[in-house]
N, C-alpha and C positions, 0 to 999 in steps of 0.2 A: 504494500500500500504506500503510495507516495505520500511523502510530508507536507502538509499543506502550507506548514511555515513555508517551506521553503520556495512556496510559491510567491511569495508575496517579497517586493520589491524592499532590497535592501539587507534581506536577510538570508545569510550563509551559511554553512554547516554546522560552525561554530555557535551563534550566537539561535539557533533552534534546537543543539542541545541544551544550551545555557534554559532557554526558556522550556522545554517539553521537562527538565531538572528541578524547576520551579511550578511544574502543575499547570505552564500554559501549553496546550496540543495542537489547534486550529486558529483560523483567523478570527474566529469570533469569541473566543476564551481573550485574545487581543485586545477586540473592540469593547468585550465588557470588562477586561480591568484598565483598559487605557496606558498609557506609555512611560508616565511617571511610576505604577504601582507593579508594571510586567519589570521596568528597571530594576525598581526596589524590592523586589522578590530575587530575580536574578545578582545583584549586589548581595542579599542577606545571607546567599548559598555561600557565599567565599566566593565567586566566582571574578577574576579580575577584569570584569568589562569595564573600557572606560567609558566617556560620555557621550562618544560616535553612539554608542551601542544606543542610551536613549535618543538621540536624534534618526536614528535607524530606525528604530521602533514607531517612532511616530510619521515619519517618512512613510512606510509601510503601512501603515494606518490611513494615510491621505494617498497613498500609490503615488507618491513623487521621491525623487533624489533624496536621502537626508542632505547632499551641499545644498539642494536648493531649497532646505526652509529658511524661511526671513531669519536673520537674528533677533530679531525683537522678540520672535517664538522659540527659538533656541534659549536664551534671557530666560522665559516663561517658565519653559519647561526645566533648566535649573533651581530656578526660584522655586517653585511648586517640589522639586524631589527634595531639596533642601531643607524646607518648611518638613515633608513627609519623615527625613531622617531627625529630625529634631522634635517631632512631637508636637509641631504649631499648625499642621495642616488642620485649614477649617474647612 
């Protein structure tokens, strides 16, 4: 059975076990935890993904480039995993 992560733009062998490690399997297990919480599950394993991997993720999410999300959303989505590793996510 093919991997469906690995359909999905952005994402490589690597970074679909990182996430199938983490309890995400398809692209809709994705879109319901969203790109900050698939990171920070992926990060909680030990796993050394740096922050391509969340701009990947959400790249993947929207089917474009992670180069071509705006910075101002690249910004966002730092802020938000930040807040998440720190306990202020509201």
């Amino acid at each position: 059975m093919p991997d469906e992560l690995l359909t999905l733009k952005n994402l490589g062998k690597t970074s679909a076990q990182w996430l199938h490690a983490s309890g995400i399997h398809t692209a809709e297990d994705l879109r319901r935890i969203g790109s900050v919480n698939a990171y920070h599950a992926v990060k909680s394993r030990g796993f050394g993904a740096s922050r391509v991997l969340l701009y990947a993720i959400e790249g993947a999410l929207r089917d474009v480039s992670w180069k071509d999300l705006p910075d101002v959303l690249k910004h966002e989505l730092n802020t938000n995993f930040d807040s998440c590793i720190h306990g202020n996510k509201s």
